[in-house]
Each structure stands twice: as structure tokens, then as C-alpha cells.
PDB file of N, CA, C and O in Angstrom:
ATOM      1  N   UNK A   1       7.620 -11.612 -17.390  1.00  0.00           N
ATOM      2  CA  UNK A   1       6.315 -11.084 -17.196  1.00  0.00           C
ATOM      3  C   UNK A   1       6.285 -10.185 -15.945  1.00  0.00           C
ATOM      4  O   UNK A   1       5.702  -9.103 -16.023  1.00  0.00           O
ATOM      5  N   UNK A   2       7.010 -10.647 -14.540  1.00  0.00           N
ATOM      6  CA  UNK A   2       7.166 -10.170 -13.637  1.00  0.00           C
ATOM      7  C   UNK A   2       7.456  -8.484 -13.904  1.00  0.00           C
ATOM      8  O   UNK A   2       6.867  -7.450 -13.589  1.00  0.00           O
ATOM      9  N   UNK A   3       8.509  -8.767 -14.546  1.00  0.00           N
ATOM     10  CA  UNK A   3       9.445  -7.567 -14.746  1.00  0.00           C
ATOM     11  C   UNK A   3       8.909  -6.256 -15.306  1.00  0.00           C
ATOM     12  O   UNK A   3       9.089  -5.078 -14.998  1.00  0.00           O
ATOM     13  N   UNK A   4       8.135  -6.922 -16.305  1.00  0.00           N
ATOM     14  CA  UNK A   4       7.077  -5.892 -16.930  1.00  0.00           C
ATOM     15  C   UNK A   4       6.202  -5.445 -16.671  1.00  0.00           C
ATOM     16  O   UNK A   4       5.633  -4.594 -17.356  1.00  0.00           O
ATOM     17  N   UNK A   5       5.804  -5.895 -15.558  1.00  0.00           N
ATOM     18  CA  UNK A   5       4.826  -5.652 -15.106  1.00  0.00           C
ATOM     19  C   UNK A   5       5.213  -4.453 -14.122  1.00  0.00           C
ATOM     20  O   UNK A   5       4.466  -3.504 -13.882  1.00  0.00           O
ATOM     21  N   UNK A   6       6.725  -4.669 -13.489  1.00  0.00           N
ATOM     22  CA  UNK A   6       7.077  -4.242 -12.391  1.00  0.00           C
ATOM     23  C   UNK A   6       7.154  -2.464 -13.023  1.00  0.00           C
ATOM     24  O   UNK A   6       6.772  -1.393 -12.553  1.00  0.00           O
ATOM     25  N   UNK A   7       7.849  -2.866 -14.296  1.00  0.00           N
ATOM     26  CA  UNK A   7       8.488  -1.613 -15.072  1.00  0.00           C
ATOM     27  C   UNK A   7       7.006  -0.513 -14.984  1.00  0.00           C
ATOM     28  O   UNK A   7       6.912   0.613 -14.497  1.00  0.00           O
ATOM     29  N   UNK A   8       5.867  -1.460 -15.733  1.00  0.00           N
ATOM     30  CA  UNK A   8       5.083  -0.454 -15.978  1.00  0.00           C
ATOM     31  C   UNK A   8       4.154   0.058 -14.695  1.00  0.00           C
ATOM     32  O   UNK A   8       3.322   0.958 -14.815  1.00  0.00           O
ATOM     33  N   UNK A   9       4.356  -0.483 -13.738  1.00  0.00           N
ATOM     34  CA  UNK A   9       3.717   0.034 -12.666  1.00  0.00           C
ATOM     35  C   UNK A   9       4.347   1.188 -11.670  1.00  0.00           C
ATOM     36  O   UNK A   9       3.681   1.869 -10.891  1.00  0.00           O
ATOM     37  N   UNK A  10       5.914   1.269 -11.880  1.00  0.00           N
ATOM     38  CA  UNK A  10       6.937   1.793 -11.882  1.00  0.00           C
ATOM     39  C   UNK A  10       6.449   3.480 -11.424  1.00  0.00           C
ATOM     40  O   UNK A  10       6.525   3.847 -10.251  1.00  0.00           O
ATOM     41  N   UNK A  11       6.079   4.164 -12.254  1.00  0.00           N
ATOM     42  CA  UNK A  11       5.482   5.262 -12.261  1.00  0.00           C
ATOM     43  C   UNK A  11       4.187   5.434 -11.099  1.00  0.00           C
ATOM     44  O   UNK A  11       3.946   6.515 -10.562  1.00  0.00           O
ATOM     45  N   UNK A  12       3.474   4.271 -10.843  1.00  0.00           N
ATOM     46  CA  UNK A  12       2.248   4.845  -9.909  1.00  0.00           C
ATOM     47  C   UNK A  12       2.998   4.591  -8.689  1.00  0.00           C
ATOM     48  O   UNK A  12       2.693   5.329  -7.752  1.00  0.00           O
ATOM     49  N   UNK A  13       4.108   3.534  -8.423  1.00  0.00           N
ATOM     50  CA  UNK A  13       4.813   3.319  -7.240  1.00  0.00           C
ATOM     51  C   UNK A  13       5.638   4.624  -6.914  1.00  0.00           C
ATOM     52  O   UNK A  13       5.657   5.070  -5.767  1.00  0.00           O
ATOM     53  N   UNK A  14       6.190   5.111  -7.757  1.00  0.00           N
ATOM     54  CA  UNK A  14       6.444   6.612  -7.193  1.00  0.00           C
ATOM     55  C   UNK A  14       6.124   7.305  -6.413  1.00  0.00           C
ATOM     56  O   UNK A  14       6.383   7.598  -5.246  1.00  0.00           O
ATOM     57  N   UNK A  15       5.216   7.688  -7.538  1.00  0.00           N
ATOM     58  CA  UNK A  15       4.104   8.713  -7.305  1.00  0.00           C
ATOM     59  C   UNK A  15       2.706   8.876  -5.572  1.00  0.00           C
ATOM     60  O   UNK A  15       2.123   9.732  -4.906  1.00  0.00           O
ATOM     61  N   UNK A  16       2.925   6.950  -5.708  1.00  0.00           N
ATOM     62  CA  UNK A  16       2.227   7.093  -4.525  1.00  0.00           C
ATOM     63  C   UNK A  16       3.303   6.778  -3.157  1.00  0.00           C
ATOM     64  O   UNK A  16       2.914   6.370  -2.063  1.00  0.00           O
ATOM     65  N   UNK A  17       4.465   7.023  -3.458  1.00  0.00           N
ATOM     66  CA  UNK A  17       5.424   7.175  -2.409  1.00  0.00           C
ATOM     67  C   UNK A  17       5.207   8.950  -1.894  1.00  0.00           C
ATOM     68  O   UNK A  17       4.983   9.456  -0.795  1.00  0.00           O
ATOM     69  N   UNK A  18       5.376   9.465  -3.115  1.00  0.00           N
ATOM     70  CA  UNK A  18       5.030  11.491  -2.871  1.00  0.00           C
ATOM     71  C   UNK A  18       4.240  11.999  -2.504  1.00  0.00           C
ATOM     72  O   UNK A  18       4.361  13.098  -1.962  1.00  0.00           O
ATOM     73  N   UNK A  19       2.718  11.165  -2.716  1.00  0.00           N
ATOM     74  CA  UNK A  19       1.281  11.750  -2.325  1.00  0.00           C
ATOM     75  C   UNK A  19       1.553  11.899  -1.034  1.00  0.00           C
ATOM     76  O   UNK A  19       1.577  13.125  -1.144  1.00  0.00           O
ATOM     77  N   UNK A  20       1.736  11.766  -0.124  1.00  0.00           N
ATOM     78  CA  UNK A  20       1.711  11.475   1.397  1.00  0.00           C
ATOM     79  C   UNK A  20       2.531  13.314   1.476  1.00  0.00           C
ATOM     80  O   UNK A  20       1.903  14.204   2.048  1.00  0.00           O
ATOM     81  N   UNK A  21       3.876  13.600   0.853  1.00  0.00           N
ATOM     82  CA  UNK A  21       4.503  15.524   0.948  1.00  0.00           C
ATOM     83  C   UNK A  21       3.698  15.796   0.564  1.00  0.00           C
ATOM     84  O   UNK A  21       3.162  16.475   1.440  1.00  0.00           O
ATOM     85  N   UNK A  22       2.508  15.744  -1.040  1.00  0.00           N
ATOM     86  CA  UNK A  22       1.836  16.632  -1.318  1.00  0.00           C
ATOM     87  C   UNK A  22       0.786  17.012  -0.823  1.00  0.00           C
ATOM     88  O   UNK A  22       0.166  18.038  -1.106  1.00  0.00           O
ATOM     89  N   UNK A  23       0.449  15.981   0.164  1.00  0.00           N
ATOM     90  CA  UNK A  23      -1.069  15.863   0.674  1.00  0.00           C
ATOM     91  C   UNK A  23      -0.655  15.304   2.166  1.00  0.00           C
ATOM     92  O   UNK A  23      -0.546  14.164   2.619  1.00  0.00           O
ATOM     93  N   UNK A  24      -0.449  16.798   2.804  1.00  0.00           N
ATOM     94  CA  UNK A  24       0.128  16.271   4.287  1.00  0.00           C
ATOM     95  C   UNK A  24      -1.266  15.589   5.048  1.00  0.00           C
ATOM     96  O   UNK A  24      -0.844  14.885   5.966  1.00  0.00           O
ATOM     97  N   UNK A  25      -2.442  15.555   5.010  1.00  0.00           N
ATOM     98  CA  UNK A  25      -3.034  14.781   5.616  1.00  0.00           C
ATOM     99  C   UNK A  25      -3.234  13.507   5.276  1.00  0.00           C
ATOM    100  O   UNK A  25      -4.033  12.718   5.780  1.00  0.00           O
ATOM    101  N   UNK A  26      -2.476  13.333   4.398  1.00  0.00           N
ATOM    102  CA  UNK A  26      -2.311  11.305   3.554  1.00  0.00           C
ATOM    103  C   UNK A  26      -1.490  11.083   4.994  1.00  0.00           C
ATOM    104  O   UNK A  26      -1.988  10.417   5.901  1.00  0.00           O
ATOM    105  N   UNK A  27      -0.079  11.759   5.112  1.00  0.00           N
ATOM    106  CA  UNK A  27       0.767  11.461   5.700  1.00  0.00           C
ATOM    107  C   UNK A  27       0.245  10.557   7.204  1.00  0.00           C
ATOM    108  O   UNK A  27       0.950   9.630   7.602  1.00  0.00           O
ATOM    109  N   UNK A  28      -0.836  10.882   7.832  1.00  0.00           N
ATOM    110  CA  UNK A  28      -1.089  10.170   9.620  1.00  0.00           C
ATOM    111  C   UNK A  28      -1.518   8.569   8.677  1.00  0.00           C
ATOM    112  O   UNK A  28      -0.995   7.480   8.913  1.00  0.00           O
ATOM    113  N   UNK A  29      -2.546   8.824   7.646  1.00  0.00           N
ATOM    114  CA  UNK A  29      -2.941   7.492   7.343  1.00  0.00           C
ATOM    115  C   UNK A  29      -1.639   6.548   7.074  1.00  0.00           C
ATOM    116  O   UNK A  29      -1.369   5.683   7.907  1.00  0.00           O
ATOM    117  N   UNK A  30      -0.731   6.735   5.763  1.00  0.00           N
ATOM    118  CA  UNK A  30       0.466   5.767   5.563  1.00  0.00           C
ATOM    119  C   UNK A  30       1.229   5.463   7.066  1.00  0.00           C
ATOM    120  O   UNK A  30       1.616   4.386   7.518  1.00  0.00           O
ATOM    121  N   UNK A  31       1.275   6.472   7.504  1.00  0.00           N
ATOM    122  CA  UNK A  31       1.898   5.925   9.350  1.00  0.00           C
ATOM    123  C   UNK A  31       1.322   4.798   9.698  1.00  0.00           C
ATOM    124  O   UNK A  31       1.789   3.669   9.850  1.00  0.00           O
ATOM    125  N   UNK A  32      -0.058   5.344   9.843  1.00  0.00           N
ATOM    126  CA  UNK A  32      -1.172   4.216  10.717  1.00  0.00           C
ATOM    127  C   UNK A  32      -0.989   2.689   9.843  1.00  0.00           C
ATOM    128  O   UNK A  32      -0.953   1.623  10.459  1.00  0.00           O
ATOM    129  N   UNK A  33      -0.876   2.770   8.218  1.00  0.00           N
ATOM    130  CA  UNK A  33      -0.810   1.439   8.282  1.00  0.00           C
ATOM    131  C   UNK A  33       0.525   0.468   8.109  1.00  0.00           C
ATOM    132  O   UNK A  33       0.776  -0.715   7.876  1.00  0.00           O
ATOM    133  N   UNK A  34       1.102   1.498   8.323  1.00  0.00           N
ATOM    134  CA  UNK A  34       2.904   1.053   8.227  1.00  0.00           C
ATOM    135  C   UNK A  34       2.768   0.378   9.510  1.00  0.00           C
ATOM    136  O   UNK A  34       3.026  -0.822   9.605  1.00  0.00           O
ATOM    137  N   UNK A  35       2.402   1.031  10.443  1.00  0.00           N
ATOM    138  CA  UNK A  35       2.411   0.671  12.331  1.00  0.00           C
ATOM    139  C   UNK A  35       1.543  -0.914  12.326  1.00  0.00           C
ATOM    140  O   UNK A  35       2.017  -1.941  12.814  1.00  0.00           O
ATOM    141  N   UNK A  36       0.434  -0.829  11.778  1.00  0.00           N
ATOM    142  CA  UNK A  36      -0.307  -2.340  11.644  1.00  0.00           C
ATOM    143  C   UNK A  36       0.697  -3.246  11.656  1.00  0.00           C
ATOM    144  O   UNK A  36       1.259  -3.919  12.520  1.00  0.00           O
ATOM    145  N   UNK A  37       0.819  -3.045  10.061  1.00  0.00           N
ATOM    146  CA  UNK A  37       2.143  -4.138   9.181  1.00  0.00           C
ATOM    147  C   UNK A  37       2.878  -4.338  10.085  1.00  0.00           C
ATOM    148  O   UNK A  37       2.864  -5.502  10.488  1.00  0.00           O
ATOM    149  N   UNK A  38       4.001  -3.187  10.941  1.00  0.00           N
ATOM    150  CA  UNK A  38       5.221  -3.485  11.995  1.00  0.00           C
ATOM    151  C   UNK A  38       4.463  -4.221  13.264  1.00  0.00           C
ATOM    152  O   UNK A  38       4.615  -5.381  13.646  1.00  0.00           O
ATOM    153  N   UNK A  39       3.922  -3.578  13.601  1.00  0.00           N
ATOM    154  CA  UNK A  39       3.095  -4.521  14.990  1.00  0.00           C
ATOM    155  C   UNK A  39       2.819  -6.026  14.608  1.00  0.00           C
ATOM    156  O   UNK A  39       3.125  -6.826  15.493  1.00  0.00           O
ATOM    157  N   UNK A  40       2.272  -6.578  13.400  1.00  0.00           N
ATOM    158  CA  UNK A  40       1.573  -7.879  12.982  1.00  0.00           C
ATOM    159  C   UNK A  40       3.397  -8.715  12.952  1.00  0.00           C
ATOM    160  O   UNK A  40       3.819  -9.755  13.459  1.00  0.00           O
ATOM    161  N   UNK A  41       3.953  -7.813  12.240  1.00  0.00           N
ATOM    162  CA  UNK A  41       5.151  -8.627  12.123  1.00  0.00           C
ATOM    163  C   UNK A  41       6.270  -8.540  13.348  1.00  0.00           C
ATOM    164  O   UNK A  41       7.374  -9.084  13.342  1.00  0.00           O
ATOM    165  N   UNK A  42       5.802  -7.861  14.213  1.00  0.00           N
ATOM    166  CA  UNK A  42       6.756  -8.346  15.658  1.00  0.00           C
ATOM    167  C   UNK A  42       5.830  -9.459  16.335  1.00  0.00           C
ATOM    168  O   UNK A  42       6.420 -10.442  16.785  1.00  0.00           O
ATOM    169  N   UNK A  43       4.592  -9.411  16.440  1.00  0.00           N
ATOM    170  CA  UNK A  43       3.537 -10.290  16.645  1.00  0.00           C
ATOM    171  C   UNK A  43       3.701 -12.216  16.204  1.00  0.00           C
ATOM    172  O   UNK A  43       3.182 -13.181  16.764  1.00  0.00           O
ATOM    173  N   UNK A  44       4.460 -12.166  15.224  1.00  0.00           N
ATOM    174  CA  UNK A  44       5.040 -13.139  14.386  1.00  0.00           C
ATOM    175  C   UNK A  44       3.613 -13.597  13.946  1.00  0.00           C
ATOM    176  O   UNK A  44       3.371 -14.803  13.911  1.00  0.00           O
ATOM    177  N   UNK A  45       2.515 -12.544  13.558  1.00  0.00           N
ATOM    178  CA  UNK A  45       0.909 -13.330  12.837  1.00  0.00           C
ATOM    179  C   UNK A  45       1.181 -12.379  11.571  1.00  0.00           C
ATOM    180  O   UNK A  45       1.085 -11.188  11.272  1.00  0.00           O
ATOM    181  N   UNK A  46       1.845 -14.423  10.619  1.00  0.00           N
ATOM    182  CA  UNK A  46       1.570 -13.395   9.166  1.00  0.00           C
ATOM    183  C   UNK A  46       0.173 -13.527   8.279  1.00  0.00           C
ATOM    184  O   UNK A  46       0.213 -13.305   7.069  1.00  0.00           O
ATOM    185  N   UNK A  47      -0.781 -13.815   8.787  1.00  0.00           N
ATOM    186  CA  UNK A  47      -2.346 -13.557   8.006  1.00  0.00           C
ATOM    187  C   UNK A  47      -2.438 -12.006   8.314  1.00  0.00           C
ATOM    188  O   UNK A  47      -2.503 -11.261   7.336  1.00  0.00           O
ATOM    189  N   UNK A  48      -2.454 -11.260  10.014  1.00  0.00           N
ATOM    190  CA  UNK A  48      -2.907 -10.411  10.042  1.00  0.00           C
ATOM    191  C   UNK A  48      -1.918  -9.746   8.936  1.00  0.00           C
ATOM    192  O   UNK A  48      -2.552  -9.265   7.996  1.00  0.00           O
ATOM    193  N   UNK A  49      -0.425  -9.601   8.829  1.00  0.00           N
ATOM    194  CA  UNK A  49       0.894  -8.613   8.217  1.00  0.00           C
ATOM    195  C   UNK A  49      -0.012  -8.980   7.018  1.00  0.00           C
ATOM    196  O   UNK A  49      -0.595  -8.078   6.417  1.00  0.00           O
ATOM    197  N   UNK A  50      -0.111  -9.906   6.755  1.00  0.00           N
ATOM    198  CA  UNK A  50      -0.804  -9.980   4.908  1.00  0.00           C
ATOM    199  C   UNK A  50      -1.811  -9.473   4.318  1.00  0.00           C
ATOM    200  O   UNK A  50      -1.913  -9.076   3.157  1.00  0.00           O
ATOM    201  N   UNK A  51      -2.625  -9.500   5.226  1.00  0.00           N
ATOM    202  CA  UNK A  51      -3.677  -8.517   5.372  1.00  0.00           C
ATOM    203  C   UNK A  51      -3.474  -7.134   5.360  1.00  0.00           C
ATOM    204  O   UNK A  51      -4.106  -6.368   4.633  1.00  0.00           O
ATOM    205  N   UNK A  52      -2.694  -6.832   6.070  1.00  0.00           N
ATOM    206  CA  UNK A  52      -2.035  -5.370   6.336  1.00  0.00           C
ATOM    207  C   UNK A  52      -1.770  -4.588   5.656  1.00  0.00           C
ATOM    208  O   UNK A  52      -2.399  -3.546   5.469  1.00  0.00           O
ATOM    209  N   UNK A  53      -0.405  -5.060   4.948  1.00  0.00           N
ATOM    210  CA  UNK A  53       0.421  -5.137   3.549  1.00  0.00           C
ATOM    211  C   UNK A  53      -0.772  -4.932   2.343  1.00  0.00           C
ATOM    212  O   UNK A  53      -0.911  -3.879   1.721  1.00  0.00           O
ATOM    213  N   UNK A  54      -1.741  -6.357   2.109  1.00  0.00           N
ATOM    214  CA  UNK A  54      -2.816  -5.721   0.947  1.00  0.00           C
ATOM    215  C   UNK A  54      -3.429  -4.695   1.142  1.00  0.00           C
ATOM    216  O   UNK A  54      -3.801  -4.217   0.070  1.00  0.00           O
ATOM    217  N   UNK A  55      -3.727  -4.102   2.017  1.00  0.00           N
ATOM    218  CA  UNK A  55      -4.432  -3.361   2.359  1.00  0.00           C
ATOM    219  C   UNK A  55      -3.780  -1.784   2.289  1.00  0.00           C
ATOM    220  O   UNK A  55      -4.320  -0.804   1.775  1.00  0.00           O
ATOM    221  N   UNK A  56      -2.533  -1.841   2.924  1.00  0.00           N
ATOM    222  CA  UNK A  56      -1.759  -0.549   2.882  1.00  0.00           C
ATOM    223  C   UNK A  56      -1.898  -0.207   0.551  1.00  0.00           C
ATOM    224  O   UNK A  56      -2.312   0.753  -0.099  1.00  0.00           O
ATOM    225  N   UNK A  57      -1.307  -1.566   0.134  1.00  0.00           N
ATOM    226  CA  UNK A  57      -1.099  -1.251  -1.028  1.00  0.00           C
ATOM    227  C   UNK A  57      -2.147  -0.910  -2.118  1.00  0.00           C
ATOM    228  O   UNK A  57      -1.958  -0.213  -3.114  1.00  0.00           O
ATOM    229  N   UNK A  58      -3.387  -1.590  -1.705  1.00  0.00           N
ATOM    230  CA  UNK A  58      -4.731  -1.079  -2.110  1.00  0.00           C
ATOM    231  C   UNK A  58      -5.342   0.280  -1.776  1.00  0.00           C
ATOM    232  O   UNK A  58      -6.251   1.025  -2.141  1.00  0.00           O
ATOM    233  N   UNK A  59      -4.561   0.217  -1.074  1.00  0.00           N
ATOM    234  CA  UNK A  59      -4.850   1.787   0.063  1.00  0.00           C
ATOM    235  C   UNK A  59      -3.835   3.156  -0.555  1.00  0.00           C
ATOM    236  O   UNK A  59      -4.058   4.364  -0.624  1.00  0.00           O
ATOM    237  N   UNK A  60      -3.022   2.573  -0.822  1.00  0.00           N
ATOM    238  CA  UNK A  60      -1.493   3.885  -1.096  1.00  0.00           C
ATOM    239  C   UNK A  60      -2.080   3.603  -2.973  1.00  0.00           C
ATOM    240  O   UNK A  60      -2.190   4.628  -3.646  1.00  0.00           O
ATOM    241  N   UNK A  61      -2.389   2.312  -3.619  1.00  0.00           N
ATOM    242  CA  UNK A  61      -2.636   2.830  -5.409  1.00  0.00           C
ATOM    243  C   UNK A  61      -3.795   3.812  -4.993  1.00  0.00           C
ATOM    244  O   UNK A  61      -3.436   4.988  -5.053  1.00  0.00           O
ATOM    245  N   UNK A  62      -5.443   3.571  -4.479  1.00  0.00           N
ATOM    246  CA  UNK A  62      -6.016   4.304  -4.523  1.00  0.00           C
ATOM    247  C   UNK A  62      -5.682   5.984  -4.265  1.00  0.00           C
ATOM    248  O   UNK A  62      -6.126   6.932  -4.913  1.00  0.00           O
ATOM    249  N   UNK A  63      -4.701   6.008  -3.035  1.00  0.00           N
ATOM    250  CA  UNK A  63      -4.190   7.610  -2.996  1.00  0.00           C
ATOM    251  C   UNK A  63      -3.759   8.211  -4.401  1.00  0.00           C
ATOM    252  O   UNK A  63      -3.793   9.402  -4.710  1.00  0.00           O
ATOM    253  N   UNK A  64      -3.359   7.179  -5.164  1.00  0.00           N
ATOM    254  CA  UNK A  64      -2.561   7.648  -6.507  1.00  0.00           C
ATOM    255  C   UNK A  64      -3.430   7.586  -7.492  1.00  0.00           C
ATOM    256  O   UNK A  64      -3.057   7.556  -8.665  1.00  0.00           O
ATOM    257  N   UNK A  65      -4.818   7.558  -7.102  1.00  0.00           N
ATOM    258  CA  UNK A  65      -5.706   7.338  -8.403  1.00  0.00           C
ATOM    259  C   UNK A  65      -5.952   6.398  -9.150  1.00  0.00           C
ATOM    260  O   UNK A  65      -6.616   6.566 -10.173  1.00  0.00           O
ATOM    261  N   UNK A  66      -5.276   4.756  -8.649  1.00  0.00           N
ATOM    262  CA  UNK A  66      -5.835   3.488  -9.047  1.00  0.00           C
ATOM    263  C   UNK A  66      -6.276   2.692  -8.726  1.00  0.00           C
ATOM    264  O   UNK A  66      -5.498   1.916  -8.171  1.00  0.00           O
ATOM    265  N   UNK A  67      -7.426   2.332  -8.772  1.00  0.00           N
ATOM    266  CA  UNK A  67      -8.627   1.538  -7.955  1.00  0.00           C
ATOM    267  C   UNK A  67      -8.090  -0.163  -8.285  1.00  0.00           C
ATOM    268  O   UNK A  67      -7.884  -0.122  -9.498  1.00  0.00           O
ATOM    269  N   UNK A  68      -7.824  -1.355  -7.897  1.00  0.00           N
ATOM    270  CA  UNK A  68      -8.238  -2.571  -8.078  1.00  0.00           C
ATOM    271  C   UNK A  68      -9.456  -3.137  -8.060  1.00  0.00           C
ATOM    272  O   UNK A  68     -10.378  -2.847  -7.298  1.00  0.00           O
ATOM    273  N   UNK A  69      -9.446  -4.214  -9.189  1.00  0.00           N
ATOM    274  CA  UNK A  69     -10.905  -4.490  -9.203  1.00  0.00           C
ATOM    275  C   UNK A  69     -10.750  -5.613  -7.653  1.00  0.00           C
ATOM    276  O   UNK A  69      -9.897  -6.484  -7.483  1.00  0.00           O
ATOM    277  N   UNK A  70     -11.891  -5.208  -6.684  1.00  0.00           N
ATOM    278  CA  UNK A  70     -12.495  -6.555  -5.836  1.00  0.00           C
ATOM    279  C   UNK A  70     -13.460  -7.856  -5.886  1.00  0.00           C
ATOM    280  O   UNK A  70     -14.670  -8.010  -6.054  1.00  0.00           O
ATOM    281  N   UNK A  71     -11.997  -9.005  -5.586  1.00  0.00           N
ATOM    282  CA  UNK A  71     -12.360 -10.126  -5.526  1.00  0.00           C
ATOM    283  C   UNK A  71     -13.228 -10.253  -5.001  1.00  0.00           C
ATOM    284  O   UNK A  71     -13.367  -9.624  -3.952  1.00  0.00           O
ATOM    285  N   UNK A  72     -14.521 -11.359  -5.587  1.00  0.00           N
ATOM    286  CA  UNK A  72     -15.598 -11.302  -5.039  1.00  0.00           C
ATOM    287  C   UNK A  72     -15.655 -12.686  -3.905  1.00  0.00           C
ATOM    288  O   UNK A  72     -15.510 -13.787  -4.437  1.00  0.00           O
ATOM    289  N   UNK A  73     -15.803 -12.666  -2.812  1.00  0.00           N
ATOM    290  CA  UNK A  73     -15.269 -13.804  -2.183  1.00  0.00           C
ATOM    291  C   UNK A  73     -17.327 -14.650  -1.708  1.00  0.00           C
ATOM    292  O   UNK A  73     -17.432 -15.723  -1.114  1.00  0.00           O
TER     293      UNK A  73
END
């Protein structure tokens, strides 16, 4: 299930690796939250890195044009 999942998502993981050359002003944002993530994880606080991490990746599909639905907490 993993796998398939991995396969078919495959294509937006690309794609939102490239947005950042095609769209040089993506580029300061993916920095900024790469730097979070690295800071939280020299920090040794993995709630904030986890946080980080969802956030970069919710953050980099939307650059690529795919929204997640939000958990309603």
C-alpha cells in the first residue's frame, strides 16, 4: 500500500522539488523552512522538527498545486 502510494505521488514530489528554479521567489521560502527543520533538529526538539517537516511538506505540495484536506482538531 505504502509503495503505491509512494509511486503515485512520485510525480508531484518532483515537480515540487523544481518549482523553487521555476519560480525563483519559492526559492527564500523552501530555505526558510529547511533552516526551521535543521535548527529544531540540532535543538534535539522533535515536536517542533515534526511540526516543521509537516509543514514544509504541506507547504512544498501546495507550491505544486495540491492542497491537503485539514484535520479538524
Amino acid at each position: 500500500m505504502v509503495e503505491s502510494i509512494l509511486r503515485g505521488s512520485a510525480d508531484i514530489m518532483k515537480e515540487s522539488q523544481r518549482l523553487p528554479f521555476y519560480r525563483r521567489e519559492l526559492v527564500l521560502s523552501t530555505y526558510h523552512e529547511h533552516a526551521v527543520i535543521i535548527e529544531a533538529l540540532k535543538a534535539r526538539d522533535g515536536e517542533k522538527a515534526g511540526r516543521a517537516i509537516e509543514g514544509h511538506i504541506v507547504n512544498a505540495a501546495q507550491r505544486a498545486g495540491v492542497h491537503f484536506p485539514v484535520p479538524h482538531k
